[in-house]
KEVEXDO-328972 format. One record per residue (C-alpha): residue in three letters; x, y, z. Coordinates in pm, whole numbers, padded with zeros to 5 digits, always signed. Layout:
BEGIN
ALAXYZ
...
//
This chain:
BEGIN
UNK+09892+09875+08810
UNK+09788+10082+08461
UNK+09460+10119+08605
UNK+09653+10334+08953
UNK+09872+10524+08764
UNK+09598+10631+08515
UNK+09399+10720+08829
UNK+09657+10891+09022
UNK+09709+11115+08704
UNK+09366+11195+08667
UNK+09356+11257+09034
UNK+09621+11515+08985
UNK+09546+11687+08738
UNK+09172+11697+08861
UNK+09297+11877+09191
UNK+09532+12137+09021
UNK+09241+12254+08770
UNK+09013+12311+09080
UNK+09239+12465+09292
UNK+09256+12185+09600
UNK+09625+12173+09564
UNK+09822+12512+09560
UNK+10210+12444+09427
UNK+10269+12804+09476
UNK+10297+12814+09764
UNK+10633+12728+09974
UNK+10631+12599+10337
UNK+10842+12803+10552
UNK+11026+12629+10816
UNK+11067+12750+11199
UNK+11360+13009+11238
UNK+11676+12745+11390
UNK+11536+12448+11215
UNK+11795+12337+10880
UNK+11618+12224+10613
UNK+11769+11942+10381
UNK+11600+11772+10087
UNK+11861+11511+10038
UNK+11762+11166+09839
UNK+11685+10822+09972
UNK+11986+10669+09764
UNK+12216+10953+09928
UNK+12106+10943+10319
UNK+12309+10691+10512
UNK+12054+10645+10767
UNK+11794+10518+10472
UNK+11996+10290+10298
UNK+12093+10117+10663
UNK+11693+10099+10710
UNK+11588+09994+10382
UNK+11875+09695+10410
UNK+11748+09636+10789
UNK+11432+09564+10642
UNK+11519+09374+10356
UNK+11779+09156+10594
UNK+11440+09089+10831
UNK+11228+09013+10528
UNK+11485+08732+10419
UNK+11500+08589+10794
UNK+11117+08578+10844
UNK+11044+08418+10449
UNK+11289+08214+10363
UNK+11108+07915+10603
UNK+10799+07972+10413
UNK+10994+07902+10062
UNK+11158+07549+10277
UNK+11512+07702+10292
UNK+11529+07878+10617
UNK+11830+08132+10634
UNK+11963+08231+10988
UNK+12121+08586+10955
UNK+12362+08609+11283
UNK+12295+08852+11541
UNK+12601+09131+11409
UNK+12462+09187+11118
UNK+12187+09361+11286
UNK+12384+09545+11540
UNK+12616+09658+11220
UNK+12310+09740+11039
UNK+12204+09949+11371
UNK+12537+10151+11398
UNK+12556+10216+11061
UNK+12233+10393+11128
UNK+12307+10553+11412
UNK+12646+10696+11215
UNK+12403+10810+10938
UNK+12181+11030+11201
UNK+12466+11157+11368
UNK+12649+11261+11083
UNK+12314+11444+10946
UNK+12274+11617+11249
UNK+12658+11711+11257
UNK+12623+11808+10904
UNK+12297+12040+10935
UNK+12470+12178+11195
UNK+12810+12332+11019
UNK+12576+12449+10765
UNK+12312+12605+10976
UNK+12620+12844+11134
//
């Protein structure tokens, strides 16, 4: 893990002293399309994914450490709307800005 980071860092810093990565420059977006940096921890629609795939993760394991768990069928479909809520919302959101 030391060994990654210490690369990743000299990687880095390697590319910004010979010019392969430019921070100066900004990406412009196409004219209509909203642009939101939000975090993971504050997007609905991440947090219902991240749990979706933790939920799974338990269900498929757990037999393989001998206490199977059965998760019932509504937590997905909960899971799934709450998803669904979180892209809709974003999309309504972006929109009331964007006018």
């Amino acid at each position: 893990m030391i060994k990654n980071l210490i690369a990743t860092l000299i990687g880095k810093t390697l590319a910004k002293k010979w010019n392969l990565i430019d921070d100066t420059q900004e990406t412009v977006p196409a004219p209509g399309t909203p642009v939101t940096k939000v975090a993971w921890y504050q997007s609905k629609a991440k947090i219902s994914a991240i749990l979706m795939v933790l939920v799974i993760g338990v269900q498929k394991l757990s037999p393989a450490f001998g206490h199977p768990i059965i998760i019932p069928d509504e937590v997905f479909k909960v899971l799934e709307a709450l998803g669904i809520y979180g892209l809709r919302d974003a999309i309504k959101t972006s929109a009331s800005a964007s006018e």
